[in-house]
N, C-alpha and C positions, 0 to 999 in steps of 0.2 A: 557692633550689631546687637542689638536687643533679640533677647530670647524670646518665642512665642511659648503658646502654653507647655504643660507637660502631658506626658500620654493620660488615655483614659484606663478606666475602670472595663470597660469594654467597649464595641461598637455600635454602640445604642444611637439612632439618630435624637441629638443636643436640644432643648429649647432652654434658651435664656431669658434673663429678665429684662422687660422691656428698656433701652434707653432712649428718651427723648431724643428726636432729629437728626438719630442716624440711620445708616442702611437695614433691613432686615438682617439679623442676626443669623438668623438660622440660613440664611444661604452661604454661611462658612459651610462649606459642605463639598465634596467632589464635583466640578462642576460650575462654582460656585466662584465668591470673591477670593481675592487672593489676600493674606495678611499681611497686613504691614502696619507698622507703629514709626513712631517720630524717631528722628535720627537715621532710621534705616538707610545703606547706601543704596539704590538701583542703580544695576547696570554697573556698577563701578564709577561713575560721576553724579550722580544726582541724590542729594540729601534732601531727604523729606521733612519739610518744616511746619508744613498745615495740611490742613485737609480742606480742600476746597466746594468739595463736594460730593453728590452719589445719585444714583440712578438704577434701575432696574440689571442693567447688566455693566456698571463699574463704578469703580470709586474715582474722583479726580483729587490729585494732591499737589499743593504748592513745593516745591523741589529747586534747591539751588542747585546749580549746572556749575560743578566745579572746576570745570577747565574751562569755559565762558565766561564764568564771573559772573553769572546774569539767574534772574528767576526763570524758569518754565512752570507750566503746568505738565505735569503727565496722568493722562487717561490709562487706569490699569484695568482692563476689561474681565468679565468675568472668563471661567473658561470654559463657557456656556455660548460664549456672545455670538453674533454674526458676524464675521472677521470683513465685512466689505467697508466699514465706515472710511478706513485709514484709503479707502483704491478710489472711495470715489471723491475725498477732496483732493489725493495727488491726481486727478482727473482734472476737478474743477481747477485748480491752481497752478497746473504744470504750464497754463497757455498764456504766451508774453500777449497782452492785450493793454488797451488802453482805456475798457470799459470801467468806469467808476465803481460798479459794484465789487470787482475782484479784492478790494484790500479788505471788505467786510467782510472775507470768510479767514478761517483760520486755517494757517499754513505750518504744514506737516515739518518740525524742524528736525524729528528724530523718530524711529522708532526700534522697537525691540521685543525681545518676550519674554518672560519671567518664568521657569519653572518654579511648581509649590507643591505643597501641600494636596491642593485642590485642584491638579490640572497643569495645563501650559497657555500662560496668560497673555493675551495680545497688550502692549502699551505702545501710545504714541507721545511725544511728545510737542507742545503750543506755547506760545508766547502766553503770557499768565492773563488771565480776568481778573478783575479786583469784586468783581458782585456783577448779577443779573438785573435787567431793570425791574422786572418782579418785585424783587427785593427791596430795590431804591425807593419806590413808588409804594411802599406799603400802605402807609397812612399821610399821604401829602402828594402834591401836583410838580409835575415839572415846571419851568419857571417857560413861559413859549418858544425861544429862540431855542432852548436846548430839546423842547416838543418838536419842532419842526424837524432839525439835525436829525434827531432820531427815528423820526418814520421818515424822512428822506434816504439816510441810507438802508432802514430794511426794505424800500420799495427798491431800493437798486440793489442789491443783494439777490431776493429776488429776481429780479429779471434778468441779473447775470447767469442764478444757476437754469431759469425755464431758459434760457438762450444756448444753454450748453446742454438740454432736452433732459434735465433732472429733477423731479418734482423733491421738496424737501421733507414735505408729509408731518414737519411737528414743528411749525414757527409758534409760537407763542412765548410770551414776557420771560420766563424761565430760561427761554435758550437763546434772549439779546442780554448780550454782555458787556459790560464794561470796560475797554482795557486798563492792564494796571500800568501807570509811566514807569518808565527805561529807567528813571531815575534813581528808582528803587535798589537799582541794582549795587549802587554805591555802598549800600548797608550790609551788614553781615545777618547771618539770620539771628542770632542773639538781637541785632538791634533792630530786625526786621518785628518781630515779637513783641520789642518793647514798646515799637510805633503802635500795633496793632491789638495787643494782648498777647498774654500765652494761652496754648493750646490748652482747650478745655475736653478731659479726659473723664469716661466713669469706666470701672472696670468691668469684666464679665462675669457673671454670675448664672450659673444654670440654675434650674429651677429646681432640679432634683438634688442638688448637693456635692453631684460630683467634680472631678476634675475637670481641668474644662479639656475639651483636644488638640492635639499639634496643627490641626487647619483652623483654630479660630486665633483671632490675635487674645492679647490679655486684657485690653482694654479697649474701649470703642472712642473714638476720636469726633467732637462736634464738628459741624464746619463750621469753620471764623469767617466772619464781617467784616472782609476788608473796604468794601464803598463805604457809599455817603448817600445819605437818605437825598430823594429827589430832590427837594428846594435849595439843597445845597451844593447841586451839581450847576456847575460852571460851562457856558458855551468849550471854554477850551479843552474841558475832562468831557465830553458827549461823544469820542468816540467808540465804536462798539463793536463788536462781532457777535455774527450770525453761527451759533455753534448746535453741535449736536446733528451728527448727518447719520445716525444711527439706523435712523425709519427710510433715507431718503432713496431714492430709486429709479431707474433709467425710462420715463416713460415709453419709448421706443421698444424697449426689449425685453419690458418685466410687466407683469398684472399685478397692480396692487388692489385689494378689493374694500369695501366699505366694512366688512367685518375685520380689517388686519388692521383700521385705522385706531389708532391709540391717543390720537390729544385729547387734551383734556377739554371736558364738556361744553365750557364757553366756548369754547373756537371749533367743538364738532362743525361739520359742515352737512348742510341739508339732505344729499343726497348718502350719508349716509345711516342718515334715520329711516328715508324712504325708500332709498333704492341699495341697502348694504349687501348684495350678489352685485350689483356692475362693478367694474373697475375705477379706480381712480385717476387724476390726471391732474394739470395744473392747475384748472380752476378752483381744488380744492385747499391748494394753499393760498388760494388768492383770498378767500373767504376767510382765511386764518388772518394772511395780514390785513384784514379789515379789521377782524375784531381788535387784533395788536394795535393798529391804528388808533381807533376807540379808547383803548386802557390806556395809552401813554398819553395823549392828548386829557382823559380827564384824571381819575381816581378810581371806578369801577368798570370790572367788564362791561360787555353789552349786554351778555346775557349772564346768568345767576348760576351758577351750577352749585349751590349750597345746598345739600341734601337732594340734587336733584339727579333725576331720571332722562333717561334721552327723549322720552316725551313731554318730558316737561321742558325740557332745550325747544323743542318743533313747535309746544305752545306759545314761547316766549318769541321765536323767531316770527311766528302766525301772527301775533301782537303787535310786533315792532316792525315789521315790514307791509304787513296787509296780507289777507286773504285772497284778495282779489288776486294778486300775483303769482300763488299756490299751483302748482299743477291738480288739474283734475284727476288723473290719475290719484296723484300722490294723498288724496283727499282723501279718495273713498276708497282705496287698498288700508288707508289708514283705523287699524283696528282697536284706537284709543284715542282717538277725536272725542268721542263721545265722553267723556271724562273733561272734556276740556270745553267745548265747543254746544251748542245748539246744530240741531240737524241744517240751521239756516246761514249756519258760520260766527252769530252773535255766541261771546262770550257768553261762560256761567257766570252770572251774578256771585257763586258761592268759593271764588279763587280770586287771586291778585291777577290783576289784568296787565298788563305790560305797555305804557303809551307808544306810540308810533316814532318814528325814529327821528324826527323833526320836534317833538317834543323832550323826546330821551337827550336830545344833546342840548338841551337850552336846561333842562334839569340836574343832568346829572355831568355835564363837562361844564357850562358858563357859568350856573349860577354857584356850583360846586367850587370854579375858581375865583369867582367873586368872595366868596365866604372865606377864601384861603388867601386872599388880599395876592393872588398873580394876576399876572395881566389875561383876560378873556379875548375868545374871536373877534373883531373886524366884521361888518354884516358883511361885506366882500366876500373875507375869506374864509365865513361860516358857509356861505352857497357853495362856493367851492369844495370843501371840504364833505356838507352833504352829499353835492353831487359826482365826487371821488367814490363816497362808501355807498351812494344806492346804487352805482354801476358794479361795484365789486359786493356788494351782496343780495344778489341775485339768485331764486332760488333755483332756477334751473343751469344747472354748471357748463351747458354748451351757450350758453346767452350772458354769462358772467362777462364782466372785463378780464380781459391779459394783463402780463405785469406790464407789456409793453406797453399798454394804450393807458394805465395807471401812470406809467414814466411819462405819455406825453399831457399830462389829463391837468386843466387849468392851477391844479392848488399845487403840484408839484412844479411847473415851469416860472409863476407868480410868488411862490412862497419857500416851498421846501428847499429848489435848487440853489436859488438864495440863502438861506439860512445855512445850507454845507458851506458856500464859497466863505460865508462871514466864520465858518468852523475851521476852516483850512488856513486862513488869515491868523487866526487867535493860534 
């Protein structure tokens, strides 16, 4: 067991110096993350080999399972966190069904708690990711057949959890995952490493010069890159899971409101620029996986969130979808229009305009993949496709499509459903 720091000089709350692309530092704290460094054993079986990732309220770590012989992932939560994420996929998962969507979530294989330093820490443990498509997709297009695979199953992922009445509240590219093969498991973590890299480490360093304290670790841990950039992802490596149920919540029994909504800016959804006092419901993650849809199919979001403002997401959406479709309401409660708009609804001449969304996919997904030398849409199954995402991004979220009528909707029963069976085959 590697030692954590040593005591301080006193109880001064810590800042350290900043490390590139890890979690916030300063929430080693009461409360906070829990420390842990490479080798450490959890639990008594699980040896921590990588760090796979982080988040507002935990750290996720690659860990061999010593008495399985196999990778997991374990999610070590803050001891801050909302302790419902682990209750509601043993919910979604506990139920024998034959719905497609069920193997796209991930399944609770162990959990436990960690006392520390900083708390009493909830972990769960999951069959490992290898990278998010985020990730994959950074700078290059998926190749199509492995496009389709992948917004085929987050449309059925989807619809399995609204059919079990749980909205998931933060789909976007970040939380489709990759799985890593079984195969893996053959290797030891020395040779896991050596396939992958070794762990990339910097230490801590406070700003003030002191010690550092028994609740921070001694060094900060990067996350490793275990995928493969999109064009080199394979029909047969295109499966994924639908993770992170952290936001997600029982529409039936809980009020989620437009101001508790946290995704990130591209995938905000309408009503909660206009309407953030009502509640939320499924159509707002339906809006989510439009935009998903959008990113994986070309190279960019739909909309821009690059230095930008939630008004400036409602301009781009006003742009890309039409004015005309806008609730009047939502026009003229709107108290920074005028920033954006003419009192007549014509753009300012004096902003970047955003084309209509029949042009945004022939610019920024066809010709986008043209230039990347992959295969582009079929006029077929570009209508199709259009007429998938002008149903589901709709600005009024009672008039939106369901994941259901998305599952029966021409591009999924012509294209997508197809492209799983050719996944399942490989």
């Amino acid at each position: 067991m590697h030692c954590l720091a040593t005591p301080p000089d006193d109880g001064t709350p810590c800042t350290y110096r900043r490390i590139e692309g890890v979690e916030r530092l300063e929430r080693y704290k009461p409360g906070g993350y829990h420390p842990i460094l490479l080798g450490d054993i959890l639990h008594g079986q699980y040896e921590v080999v990588q760090k796979l990732g982080f988040g507002t309220y935990s750290t996720v770590w690659l860990t061999y399972d010593q008495k399985r012989s196999a990778y997991v992932a374990i999610k070590v939560c803050t001891a801050d966190a909302p302790l419902r994420e682990v209750e509601i996929l043993r919910t979604l998962t506990k139920n024998q069904t034959n719905h497609p969507g069920l193997p796209i979530l991930p399944v609770i294989l162990d959990d436990f708690e960690l006392q520390g330093p900083n708390g009493r820490h909830q972990c769960y443990v999951t069959r490992t990711a290898r990278s998010s498509v985020a990730g994959a997709k950074y700078s290059c297009c998926f190749e199509i057949s492995v496009a389709r695979a992948l917004v085929a199953q987050l449309i059925l992922a989807v619809d399995y959890i609204h059919s079990h009445g749980y909205v998931h509240s933060d789909i976007h590219l970040g939380n489709i995952l990759f799985r890593l093969s079984s195969s893996y498991d053959q290797f030891s973590p020395k040779q896991l490493c050596k396939q992958f890299g070794e762990p990339r480490t910097e230490s801590l360093i406070r700003l003030d010069g002191k010690r550092l304290p028994p609740n921070a670790p001694i060094y900060g841990v990067i996350p490793a890159w275990l995928g493969k950039h999109a064009d080199q992802v394979r029909p047969c490596e295109a499966h994924v899971l639908l993770g992170d149920f952290g936001e997600a919540f029982n529409a039936k029994t809980e009020k989620r409101y437009g101001n508790d909504c946290h995704v990130p800016l591209p995938v905000l959804p309408p009503e909660v620029i206009f309407e953030p006092e009502k509640s939320l419901s499924f159509s707002s993650d339906v809006w989510a996986l439009a935009c998903a849809t959008w990113s994986i199919f070309g190279m960019r979001s739909l909309f821009d969130g690059t230095l930008a403002t939630q008004d400036d997401i409602a301009s781009q959406q006003i742009d890309t979808l039409g004015i005309s479709s806008l609730p009047c309401k939502w026009w003229t409660e709107w108290a920074a229009r005028h920033q954006y708009f003419e009192e007549t609804g014509q753009p300012h001449g004096n902003r970047t305009v955003f084309p209509p969304l029949e042009q945004s996919f022939e610019e920024e997904i066809q010709t986008v993949r043209r230039e990347e030398g992959v295969e582009e849409f079929g006029e077929e199954e570009k209508a199709a496709v259009l007429a998938m995402l002008r149903s589901m991004l709709v600005f009024q979220p009672e008039k939106r499509a369901s994941a259901k009528s998305v599952m029966a909707s021409e591009w999924m029963m012509d294209w997508g459903l197809p492209a799983l069976k050719c996944l399942r085959r490989d």
